[in-house]
C-alpha positions in Angstrom: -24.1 -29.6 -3.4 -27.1 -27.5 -1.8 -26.2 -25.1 0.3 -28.5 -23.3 2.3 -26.4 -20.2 3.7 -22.9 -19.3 2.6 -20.3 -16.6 4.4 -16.9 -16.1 2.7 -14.8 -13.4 3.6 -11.8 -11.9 1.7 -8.9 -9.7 3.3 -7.0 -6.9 1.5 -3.4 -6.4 0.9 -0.8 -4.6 1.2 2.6 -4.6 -0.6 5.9 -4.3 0.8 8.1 -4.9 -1.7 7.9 -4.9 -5.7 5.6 -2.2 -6.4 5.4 -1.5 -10.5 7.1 -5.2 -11.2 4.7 -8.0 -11.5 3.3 -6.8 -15.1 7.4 -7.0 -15.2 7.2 -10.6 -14.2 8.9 -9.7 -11.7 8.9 -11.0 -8.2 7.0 -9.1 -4.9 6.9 -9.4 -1.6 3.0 -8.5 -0.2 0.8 -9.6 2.9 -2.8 -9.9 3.6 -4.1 -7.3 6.2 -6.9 -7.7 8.8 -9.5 -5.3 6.4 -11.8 -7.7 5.2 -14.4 -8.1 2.3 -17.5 -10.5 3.8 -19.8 -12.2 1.4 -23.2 -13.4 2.7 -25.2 -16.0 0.4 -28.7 -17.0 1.3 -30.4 -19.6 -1.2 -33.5 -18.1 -3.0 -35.7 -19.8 -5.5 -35.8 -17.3 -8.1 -32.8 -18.3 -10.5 -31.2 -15.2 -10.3 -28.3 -14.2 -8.3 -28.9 -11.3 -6.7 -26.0 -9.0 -5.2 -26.8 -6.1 -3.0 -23.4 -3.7 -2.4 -25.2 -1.9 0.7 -21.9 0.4 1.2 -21.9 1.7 -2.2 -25.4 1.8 -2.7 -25.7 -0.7 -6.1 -27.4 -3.9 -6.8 -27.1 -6.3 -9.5 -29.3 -8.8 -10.6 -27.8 -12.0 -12.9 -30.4 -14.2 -14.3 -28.9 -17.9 -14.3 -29.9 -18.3 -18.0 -26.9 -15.1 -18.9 -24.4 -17.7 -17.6 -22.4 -18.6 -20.9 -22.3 -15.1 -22.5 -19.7 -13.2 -23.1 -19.2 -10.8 -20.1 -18.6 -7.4 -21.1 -15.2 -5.4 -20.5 -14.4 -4.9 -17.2 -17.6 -6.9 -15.5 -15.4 -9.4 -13.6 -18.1 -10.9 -11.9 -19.6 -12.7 -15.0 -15.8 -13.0 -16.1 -15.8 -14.8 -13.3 -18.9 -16.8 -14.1 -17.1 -17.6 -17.4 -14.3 -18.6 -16.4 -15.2 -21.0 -14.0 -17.7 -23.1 -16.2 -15.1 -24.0 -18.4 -13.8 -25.6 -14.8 -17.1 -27.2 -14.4 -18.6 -24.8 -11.7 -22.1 -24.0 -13.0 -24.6 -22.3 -10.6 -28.4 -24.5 -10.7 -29.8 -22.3 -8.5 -30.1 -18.7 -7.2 -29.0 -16.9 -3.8 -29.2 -13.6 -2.4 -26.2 -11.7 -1.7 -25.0 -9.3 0.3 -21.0 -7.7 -0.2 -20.0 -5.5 2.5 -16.9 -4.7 4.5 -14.3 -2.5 5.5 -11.5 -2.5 2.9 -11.0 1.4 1.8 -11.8 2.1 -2.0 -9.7 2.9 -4.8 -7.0 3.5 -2.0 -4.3 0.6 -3.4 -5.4 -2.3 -0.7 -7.3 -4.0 -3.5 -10.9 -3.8 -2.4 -11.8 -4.4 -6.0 -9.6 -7.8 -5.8 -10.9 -8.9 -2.3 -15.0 -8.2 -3.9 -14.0 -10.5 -6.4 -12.1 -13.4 -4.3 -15.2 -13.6 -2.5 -17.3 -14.0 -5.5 -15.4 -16.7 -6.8 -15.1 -18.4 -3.2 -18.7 -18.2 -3.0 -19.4 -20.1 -6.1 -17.3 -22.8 -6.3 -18.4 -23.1 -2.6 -21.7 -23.5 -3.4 -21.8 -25.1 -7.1 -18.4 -27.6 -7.2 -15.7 -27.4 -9.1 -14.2 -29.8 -11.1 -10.7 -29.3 -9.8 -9.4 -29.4 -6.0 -10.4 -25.8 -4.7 -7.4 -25.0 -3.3 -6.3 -20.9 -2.4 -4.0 -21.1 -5.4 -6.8 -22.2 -7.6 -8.9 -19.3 -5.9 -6.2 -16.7 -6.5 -5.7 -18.0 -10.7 -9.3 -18.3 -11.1 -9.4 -14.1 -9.6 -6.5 -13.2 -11.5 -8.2 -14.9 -14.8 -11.5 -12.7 -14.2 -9.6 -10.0 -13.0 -6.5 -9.3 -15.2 -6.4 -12.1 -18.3 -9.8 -12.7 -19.2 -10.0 -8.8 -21.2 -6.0 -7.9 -21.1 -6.4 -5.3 -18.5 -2.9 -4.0 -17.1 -1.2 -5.5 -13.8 -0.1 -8.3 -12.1 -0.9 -10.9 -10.0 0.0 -10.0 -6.7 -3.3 -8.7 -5.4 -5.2 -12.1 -5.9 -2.4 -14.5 -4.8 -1.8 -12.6 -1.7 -5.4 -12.1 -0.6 -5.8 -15.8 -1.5 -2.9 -17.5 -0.2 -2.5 -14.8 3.3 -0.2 -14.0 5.4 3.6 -13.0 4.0 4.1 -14.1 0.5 7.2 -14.1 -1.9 5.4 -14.2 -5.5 7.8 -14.8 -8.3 4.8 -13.6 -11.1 6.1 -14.2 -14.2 5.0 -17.4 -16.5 6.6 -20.1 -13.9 4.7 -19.2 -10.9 6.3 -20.2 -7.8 5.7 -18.7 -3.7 7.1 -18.5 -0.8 4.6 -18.3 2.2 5.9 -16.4 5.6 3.7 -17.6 8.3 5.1 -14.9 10.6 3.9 -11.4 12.0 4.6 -7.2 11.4 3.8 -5.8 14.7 3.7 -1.9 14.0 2.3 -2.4 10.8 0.0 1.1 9.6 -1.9 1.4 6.6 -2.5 5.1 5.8 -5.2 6.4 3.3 -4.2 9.7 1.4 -8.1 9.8 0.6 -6.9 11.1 -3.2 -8.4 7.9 -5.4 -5.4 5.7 -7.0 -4.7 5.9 -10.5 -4.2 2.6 -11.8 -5.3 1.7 -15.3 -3.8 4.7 -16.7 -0.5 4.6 -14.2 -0.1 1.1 -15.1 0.0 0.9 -18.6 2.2 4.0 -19.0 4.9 2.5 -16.6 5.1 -0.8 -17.5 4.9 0.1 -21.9 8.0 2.3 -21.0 9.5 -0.5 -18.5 9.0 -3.1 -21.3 10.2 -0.9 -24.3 13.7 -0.3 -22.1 14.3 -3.7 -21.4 13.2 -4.7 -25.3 15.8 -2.3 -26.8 18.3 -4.8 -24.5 17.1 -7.8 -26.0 17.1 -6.4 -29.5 21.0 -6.5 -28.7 21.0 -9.2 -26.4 18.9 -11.9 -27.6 17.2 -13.7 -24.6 18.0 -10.7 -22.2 16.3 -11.1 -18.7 15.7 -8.1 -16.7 16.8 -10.7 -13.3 19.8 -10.4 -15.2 20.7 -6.8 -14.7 21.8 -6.7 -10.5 22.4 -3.3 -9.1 26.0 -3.9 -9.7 26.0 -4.9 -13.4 23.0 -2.9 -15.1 25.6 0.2 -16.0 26.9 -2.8 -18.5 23.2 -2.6 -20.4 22.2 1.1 -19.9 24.0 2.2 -23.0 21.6 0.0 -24.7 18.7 2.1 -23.5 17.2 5.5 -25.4 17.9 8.2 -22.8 14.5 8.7 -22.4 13.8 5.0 -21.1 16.4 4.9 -19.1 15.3 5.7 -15.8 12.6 3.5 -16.3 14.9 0.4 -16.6 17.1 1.5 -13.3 13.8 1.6 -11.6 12.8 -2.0 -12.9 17.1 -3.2 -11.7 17.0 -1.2 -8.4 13.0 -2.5 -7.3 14.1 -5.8 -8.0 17.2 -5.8 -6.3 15.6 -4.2 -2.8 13.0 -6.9 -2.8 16.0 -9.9 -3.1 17.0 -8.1 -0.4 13.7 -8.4 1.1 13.4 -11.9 0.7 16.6 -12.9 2.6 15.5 -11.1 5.8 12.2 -12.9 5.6 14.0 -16.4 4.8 15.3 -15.6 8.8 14.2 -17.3 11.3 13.8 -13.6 13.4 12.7 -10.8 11.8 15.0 -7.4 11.8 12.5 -5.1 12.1 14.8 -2.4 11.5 16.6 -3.6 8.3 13.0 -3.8 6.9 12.1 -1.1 7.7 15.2 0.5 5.7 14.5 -1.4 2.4 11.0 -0.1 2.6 12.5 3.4 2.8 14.7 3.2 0.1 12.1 1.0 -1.6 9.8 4.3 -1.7 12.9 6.5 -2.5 12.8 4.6 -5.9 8.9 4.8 -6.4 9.2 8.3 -5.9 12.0 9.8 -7.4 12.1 7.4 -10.4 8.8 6.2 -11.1 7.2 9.7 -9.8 4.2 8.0 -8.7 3.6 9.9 -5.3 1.8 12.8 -4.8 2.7 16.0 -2.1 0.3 14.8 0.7 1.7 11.1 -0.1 4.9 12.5 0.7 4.1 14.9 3.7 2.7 11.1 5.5 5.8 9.4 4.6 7.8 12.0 6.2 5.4 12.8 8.9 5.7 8.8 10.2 9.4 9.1 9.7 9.8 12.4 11.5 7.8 10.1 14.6 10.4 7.4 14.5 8.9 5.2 12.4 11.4 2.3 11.1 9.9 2.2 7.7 7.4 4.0 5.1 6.5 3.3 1.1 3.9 4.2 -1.1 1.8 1.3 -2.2 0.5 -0.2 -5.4 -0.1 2.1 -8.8 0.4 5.3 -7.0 -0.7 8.9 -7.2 -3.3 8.2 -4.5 -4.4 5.6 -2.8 -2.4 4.5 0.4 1.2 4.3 2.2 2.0 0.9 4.3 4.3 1.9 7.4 6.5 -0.1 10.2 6.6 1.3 13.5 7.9 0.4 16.8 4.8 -1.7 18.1 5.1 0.5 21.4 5.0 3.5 18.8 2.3 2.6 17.0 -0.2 4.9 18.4 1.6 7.7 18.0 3.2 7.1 14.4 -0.9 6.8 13.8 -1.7 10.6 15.3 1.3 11.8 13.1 0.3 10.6 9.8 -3.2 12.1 10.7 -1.6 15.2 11.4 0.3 15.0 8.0 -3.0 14.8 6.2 -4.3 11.4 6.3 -7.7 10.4 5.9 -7.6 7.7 7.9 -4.8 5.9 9.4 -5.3 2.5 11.7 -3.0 -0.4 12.6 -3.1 -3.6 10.5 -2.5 -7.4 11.1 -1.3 -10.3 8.8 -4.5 -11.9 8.1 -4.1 -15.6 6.9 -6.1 -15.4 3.9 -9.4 -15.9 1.9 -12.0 -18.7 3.9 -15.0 -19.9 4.6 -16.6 -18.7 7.4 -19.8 -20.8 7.2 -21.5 -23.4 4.9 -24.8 -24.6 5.8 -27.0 -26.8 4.5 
């Protein structure tokens, strides 16, 4: 393959439903917004590839003879490079490249995940692959790179949702399965606190307490499952629990059960707009007054977009920061937008389900 000129681009995401339980293995409900990552490849002939990050003022420069070596913690983009050679994709030449877009930072819409979904797009676009590039191959190379590869905390929900679009079910755990929702959110917000995300740190303290609750189960019930517990039955296992772990395992029933509950009104063939919205309300009521992962202003936009009549508001991904994900009336859009401004927003904008990572142009 020589390609001449390469432009990928990579959306962002948003979740809906599941916050805090894919490093669980436990199912989400996300979508892919209209905020996009664009990657621009130019062939050079100096064996290097060179990336230039003009919004965030950095450069990189990866001579083709480092390809092989280990990639130090937390460098996804020669994880990346890693990775995929043991898939056959080697790069034989250099380009210049150029990462720019408009996903917000560190605000929970997985800019980070969307830099590298372009990356990885990019080179199996212009070096092969030994396997059918497909998006789900896309998303498990990204989540390899991204997660796997040095044992970092989280999930797989940001890669698979930027990579497959639009509305997906993700059941995360070991026997990966989706459901893909070709169907639109009119009303949907996205709304940056502007108070950076916590997420390494968030992360692994949630999900070590989440696992050590629903271990102290097993160690009694041997083969427990937390899909097990319903909102009905887990009263039967809490006694099980240390009293300090216990809220963190009613969090892990009750997040599980809302997104079920999720997932049958998306299985419809029309969307309830309204029943949505409620499950993301009480969706956030659980993030918030279990996991205690918002923050005052976080709460001051949920309420302000509530107080405005909006159907539905959460906080998304790790938490204390980043952004909230909102459902309006699509003929109350504008002004659900000026509230959460008012409320202390950075920014605040409307959002569209995008349908994916692609290719935007491959020239030769």
């Amino acid at each position: 393959m020589d390609l001449h000129d390469i432009i990928v681009q990579a959306p962002g995401r948003t979740c809906l439903f599941g916050d805090h339980q894919d490093y669980l293995g436990l199912p989400v409900i996300a979508c892919a917004i209209d905020r996009h990552i664009s990657l621009r490849a130019k062939k050079n002939t100096r064996n290097v590839l060179f990336i230039d990050k003009p919004d965030i003022g950095e450069q990189r420069t990866i001579d083709l003879r480092s390809v092989g070596r280990s990639a130090e913690k937390g460098d996804h983009f020669m994880a990346a490079l890693q990775i995929l050679e043991t898939h056959g994709c080697v790069p034989g030449h250099g380009y210049d490249i150029t990462l720019s877009g408009n996903i917000a930072i560190n605000a929970g819409t997985s800019s980070s995940s969307a830099v590298i979904m372009s990356w990885i797009q990019f080179l199996v676009t212009a070096f092969g692959c030994d396997e059918p590039i497909t998006n789900e191959f896309i998303s498990r190379m990204a989540y390899e790179a991204e997660v796997k590869y040095h044992g970092f905390p989280g999930g797989k929900m940001d890669q698979y949702s930027i990579g497959l679009g639009n509305i997906i079910y993700l059941e995360t755990g070991e026997d990966l399965s989706y459901e893909v929702f070709h169907k639109k959110l009119p009303g949907l917000i996205v709304a940056e606190s502007g108070i950076p995300k916590e997420t390494t740190g968030v992360l692994g303290e949630l999900r070590q307490k989440a696992q050590l609750a629903i271990n102290k189960v097993r160690e009694n019930i041997p083969g427990f499952d937390i899909k097990q517990a319903t909102r009905e039955t887990f009263s039967i296992y809490m006694e099980l629990v240390p009293e300090d772990l216990k809220i963190y395992f009613e969090a892990a029933v009750l997040n599980h059960d809302v997104t079920q509950r999720a997932l049958l009104e998306f299985r419809k063939p029309t969307l309830d707009f309204e029943k949505i919205g409620s499950l993301m309300n009480e969706h956030h009521m659980v993030l918030r007054d279990y996991l205690h992962i918002t923050l005052p202003l976080i709460d001051e936009m949920v309420e302000g977009a509530l107080d405005m009549g909006a159907l539905g508001a959460k906080i998304v991904g790790s938490g204390r920061g980043g952004s909230i994900v909102v459902l309006a009336r699509e003929e109350e859009q504008e002004k659900v937008i000026a509230a959460l401004k008012k409320a202390g927003a950075k920014d605040a904008y409307a959002v569209n389900v995008d349908p994916g990572a692609s290719i935007i142009k491959s020239k030769k």
